[in-house]
C-alpha positions in Angstrom: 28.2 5.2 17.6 28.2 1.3 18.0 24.9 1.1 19.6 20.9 2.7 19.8 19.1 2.5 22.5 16.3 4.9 21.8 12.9 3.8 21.0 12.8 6.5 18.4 15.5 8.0 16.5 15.7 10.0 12.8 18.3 8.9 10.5 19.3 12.4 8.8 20.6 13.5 5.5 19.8 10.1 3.8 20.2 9.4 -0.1 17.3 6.5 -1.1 17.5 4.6 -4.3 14.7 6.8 -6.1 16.7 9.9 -5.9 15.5 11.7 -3.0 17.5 12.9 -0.2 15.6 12.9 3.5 15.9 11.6 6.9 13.7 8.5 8.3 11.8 8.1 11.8 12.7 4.6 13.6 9.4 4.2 15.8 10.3 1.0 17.6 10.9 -2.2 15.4 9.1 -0.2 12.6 9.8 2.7 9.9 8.3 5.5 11.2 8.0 8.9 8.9 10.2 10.0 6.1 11.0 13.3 5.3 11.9 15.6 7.4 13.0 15.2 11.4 10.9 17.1 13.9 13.1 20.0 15.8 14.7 18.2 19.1 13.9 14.7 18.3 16.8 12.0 19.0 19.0 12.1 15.8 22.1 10.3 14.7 24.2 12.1 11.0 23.6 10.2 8.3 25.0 12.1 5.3 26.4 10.7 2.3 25.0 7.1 3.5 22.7 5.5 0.9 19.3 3.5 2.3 18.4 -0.1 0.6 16.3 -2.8 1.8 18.0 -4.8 3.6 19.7 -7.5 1.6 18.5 -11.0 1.5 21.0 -14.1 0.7 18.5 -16.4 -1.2 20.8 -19.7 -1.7 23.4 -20.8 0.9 24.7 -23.5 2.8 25.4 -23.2 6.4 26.2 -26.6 7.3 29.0 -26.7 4.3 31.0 -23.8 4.7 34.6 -24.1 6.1 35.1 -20.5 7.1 37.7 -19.4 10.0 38.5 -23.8 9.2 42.7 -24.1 8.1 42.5 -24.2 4.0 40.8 -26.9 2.6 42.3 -27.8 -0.7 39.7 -28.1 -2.9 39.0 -32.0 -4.6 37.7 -31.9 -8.2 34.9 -34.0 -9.2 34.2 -35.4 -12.6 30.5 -35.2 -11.7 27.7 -34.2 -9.8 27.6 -37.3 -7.9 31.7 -37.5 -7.7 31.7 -34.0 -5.9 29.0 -35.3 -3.2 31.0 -38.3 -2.7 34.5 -36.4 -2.2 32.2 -33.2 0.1 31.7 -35.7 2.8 35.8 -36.6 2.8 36.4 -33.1 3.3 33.9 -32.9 5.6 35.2 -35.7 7.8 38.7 -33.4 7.8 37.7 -30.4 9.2 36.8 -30.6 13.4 34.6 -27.1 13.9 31.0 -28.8 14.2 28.2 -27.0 11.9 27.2 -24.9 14.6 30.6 -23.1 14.9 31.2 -22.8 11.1 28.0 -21.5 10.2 27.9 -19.3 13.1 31.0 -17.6 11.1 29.3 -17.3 8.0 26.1 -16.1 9.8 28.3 -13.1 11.4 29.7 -12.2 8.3 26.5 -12.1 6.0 24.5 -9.8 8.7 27.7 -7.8 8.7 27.2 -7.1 5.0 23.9 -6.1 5.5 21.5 -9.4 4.9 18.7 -9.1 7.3 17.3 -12.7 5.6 18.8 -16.1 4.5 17.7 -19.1 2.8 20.2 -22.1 3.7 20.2 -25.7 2.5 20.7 -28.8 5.0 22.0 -31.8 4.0 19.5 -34.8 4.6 20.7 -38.4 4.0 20.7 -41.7 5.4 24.6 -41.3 6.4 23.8 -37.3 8.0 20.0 -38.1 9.3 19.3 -34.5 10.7 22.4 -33.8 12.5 22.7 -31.0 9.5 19.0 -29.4 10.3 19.5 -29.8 13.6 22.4 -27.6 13.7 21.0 -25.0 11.3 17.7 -25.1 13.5 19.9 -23.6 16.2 21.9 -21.2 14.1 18.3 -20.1 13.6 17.4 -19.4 16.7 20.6 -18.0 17.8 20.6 -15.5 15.2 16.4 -14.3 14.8 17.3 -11.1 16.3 19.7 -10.1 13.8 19.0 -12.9 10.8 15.6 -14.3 9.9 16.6 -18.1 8.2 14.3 -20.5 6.3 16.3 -23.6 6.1 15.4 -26.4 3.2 15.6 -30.1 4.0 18.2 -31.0 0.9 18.0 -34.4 0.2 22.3 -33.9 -1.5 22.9 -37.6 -1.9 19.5 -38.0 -3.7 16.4 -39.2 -2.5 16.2 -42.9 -4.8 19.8 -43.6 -4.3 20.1 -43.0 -0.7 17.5 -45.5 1.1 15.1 -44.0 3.7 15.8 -40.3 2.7 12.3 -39.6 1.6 11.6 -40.6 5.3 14.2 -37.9 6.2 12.4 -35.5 4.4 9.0 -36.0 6.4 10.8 -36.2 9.8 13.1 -32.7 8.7 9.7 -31.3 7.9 8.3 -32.2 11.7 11.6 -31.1 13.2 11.1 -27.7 12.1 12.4 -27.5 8.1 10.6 -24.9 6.2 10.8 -26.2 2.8 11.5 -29.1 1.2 14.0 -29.6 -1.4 15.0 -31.8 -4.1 17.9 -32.5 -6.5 18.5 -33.6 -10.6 15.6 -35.7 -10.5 17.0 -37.5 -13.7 20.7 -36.7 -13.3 21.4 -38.0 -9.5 18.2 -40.6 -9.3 17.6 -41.1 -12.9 13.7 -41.1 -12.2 12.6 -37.5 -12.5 9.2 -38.5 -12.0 9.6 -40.0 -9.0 11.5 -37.9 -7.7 9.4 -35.2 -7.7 6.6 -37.4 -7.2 8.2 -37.9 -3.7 9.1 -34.3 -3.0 5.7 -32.6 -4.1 3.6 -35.0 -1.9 5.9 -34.4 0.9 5.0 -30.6 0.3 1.4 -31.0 -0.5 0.8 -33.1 3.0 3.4 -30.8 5.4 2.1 -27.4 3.1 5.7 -26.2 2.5 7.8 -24.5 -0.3 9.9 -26.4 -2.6 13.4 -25.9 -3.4 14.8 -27.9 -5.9 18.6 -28.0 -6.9 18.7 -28.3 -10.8 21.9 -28.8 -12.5 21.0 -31.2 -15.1 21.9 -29.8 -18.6 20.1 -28.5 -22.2 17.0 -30.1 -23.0 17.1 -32.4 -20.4 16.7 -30.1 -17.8 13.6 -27.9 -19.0 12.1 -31.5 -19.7 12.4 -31.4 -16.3 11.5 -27.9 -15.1 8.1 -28.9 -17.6 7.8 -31.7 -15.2 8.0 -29.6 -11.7 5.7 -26.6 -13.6 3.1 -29.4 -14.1 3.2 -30.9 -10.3 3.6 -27.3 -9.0 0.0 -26.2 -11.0 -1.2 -30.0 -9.5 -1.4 -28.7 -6.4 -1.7 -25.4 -6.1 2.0 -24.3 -5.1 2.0 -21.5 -7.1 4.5 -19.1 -6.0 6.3 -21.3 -3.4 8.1 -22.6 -5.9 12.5 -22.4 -6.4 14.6 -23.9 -9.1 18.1 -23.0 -7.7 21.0 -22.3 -10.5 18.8 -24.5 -13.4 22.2 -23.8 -16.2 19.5 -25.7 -18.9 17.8 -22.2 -19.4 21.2 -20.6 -21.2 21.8 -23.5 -23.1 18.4 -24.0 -25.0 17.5 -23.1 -28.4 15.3 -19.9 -28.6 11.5 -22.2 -29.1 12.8 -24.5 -25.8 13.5 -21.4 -23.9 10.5 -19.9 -25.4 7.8 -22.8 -23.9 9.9 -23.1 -20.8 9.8 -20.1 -19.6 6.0 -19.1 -20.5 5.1 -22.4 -18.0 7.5 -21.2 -15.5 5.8 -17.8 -15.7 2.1 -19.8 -15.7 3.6 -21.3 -12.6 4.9 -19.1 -10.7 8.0 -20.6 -10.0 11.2 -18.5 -9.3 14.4 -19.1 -10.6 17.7 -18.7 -8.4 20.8 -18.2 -9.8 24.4 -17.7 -8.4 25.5 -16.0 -10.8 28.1 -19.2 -12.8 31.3 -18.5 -14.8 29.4 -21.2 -17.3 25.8 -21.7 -18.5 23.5 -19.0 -16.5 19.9 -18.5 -17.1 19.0 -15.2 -19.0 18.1 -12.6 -15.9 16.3 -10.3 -18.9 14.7 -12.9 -20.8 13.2 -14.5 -18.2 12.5 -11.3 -16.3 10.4 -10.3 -19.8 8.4 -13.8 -19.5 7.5 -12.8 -16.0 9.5 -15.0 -14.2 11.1 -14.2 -10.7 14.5 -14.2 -11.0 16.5 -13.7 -7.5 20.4 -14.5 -6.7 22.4 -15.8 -3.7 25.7 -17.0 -3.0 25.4 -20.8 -2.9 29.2 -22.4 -1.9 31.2 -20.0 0.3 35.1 -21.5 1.3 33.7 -25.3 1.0 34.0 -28.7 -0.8 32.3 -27.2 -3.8 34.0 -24.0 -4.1 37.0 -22.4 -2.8 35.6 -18.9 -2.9 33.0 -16.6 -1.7 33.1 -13.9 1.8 28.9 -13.6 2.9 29.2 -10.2 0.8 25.3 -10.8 -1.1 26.4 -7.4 -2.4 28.6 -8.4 -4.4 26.8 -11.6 -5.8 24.7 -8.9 -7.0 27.9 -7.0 -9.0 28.9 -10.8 -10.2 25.5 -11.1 -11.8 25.2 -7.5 -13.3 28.9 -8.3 -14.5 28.0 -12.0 -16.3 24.6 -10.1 -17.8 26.4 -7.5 -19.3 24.7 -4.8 -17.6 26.0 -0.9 -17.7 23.0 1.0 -17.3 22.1 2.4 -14.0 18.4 0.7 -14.7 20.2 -2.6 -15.1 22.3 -2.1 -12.1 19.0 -1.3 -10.2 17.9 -4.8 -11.1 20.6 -6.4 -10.4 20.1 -5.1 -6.6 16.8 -6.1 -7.0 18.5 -10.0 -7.5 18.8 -9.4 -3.8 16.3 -7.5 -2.8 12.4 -7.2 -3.8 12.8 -9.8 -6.0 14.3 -12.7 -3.4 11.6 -10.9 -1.0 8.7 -12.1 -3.7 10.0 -15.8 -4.2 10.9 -16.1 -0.5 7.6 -14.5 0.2 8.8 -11.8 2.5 5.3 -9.9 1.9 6.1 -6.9 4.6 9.4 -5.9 3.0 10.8 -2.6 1.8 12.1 0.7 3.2 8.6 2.4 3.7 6.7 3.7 6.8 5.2 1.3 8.7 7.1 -1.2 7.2 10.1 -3.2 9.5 13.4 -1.1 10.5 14.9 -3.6 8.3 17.7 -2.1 6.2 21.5 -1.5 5.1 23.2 1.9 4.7 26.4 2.1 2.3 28.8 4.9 1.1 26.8 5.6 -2.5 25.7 8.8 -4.3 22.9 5.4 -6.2 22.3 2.4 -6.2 24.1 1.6 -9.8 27.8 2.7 -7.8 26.7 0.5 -4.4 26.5 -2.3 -7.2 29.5 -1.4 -9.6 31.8 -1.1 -6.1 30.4 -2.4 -2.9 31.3 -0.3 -0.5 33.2 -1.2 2.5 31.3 0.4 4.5 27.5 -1.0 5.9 25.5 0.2 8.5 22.9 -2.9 9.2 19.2 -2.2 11.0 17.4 -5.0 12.2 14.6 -4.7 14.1 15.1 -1.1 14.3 18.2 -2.0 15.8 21.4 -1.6 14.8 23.6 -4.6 14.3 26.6 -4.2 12.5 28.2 -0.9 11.4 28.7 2.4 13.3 27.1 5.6 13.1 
């Protein structure tokens, strides 16, 4: 059945993560009972479908992506900066505006069951907000089937590209949710003012911060030191992101140590895509008490050739690059994706629970540790208590 209609419907013969088999009420846009449907109530067959939370893309790019674009051969960068320069060339090649292409990507992510995305728009002197302003409508378009927080993303820098920190401020205004940053010392070569700048432009809108990291080794937990310090300033606590920050797995055991025990102190989450190089220690820094969450990060753009919307398997990429092979760690690497992106996103009424939203993804899995080993083809995706991709 391609659509639902009815205001209340029991989901029957469910598997859930913690082992139990039952069915589950949807009361409206809410999670009703579960257990056990009452005789004669509106019922659809769910057997041999397993139900998780739905899945929640924590680092992408919407204005970026080249998807249902003809192949864009990819231009290799000897740097950071190199690779921003050569982006907006192959930017300038392709003629879907942002609104098309991340309306693809959009499609494809709720498809494989995210109910929630975090996506990074490109502020600079040369974009102004064109980017936001195209990710504000994707937004809007999409927020019965995809709730988005979009981060202003200073990419060129904030120092080195003149009247950006202005950007920031008038992203912020336009409707930005967060404010982001990037290699403080790598890109502007002032790592204290450049987090100077972003964490008063936080502190005065009262936003998140999302900072792209990519500066190496010592270097960059100097640096995370830095942003625990402004974070604890002014009271951000848990509102915090340090997307991919490599530094972490490539630090002696002391550096790690220190780094992570102020990250812990300062509540700031860690986001990780999962790299064929240098990734930050899920375990580790799970046993410090950091947040650790994953997303996708570059799907079929200038920075990476690669990548379908499937969160799911961003989750099997990071179990795989951890080394995990017991059904516990396979559980955590769903959590990547789910609980704990809905803690550093600050989704606070999230889960499959009654009362809670109709917000979730069935797959073909006997548990969770085989929906992560082999993502199943298969989703059936609730939003709202509606269903919005899939069939039953």
């Amino acid at each position: 059945m391609s659509s639902i209609d009815v205001e209340t419907l029991w989901l029957v013969g469910l598997a859930f993560p913690d082992g139990r088999c039952a069915d589950l009420e949807i009361a409206g846009e809410r999670i009703g009972r579960i257990g056990r449907a009452e005789p004669g109530a509106p019922c659809r067959d769910a057997t041999g479908l397993l139900c998780m939370p739905s899945l929640i893309e924590g680092h992408v790019h919407l204005d970026k992506t080249f998807l249902g674009c003809s192949w864009q051969p990819h231009l290799e960068g000897g740097s950071v900066a190199e690779r921003i320069r050569l982006e907006k060339v192959a930017r300038a090649r392709v003629d879907d505006p942002v609104v098309v292409r991340g309306a693809r990507l959009a499609e494809r992510a709720i498809a494989f069951g995210a109910g929630t995305m975090r996506s990074h728009a490109d502020i600079d002197a040369e974009w102004g907000l064109a980017n936001l302003e195209a990710e504000i409508a994707l937004r809007e378009r999409f927020a019965d089937r995809l709730d988005i927080q979009i981060v202003a993303f200073p990419q060129s820098g904030i120092l080195r590209s003149p009247g950006t920190d202005d950007l920031l401020e008038a992203a912020l205004e336009a409707g930005a949710d967060l404010v982001g940053g990037l290699d403080p010392a790598g890109i502007d070569e002032d790592p204290v003012q450049h987090l100077e700048i972003v964490f008063d432009v936080a502190d005065t809108y009262g936003k998140g911060v999302d900072i792209h990291l990519h500066d190496a080794g010592a270097l960059g937990c100097f640096e995370l030191g830095l942003i625990a310090e402004m974070t604890r300033a002014i009271g951000l606590q848990g509102q915090v992101t340090v997307s991919h920050a490599y530094c972490l797995g490539q630090v002696d055991p002391a550096t790690f140590g220190r780094t992570a025990e102020a990250l812990a102190a300062s509540g700031i989450a860690i986001l990780t895509s999962a790299p064929s190089g240098a990734m930050p220690p899920v375990r580790a820094l799970r046993q410090a008490g950091v947040t650790v969450f994953a997303g996708s990060d570059n799907i079929r753009d200038a920075w990476a050739p690669y990548g379908d919307g499937d969160i799911l398997r961003r989750a099997t990429l990071a179990a795989y690059q951890q080394g995990y092979r017991s059904d516990a760690d396979m559980g955590y690497a769903l959590d990547l994706i789910t609980t704990e992106s809905a803690r550093a996103l600050g989704l606070a009424d999230y889960g499959v629970a009654p009362g809670r939203p109709a917000d979730f993804v069935l797959v073909e899995a006997e548990t969770v540790a085989e929906a992560v080993a082999n993502p199943p083809a298969r989703r059936v995706v609730f939003k709202h208590g509606r269903l919005v991709a899939g069939t039953l």
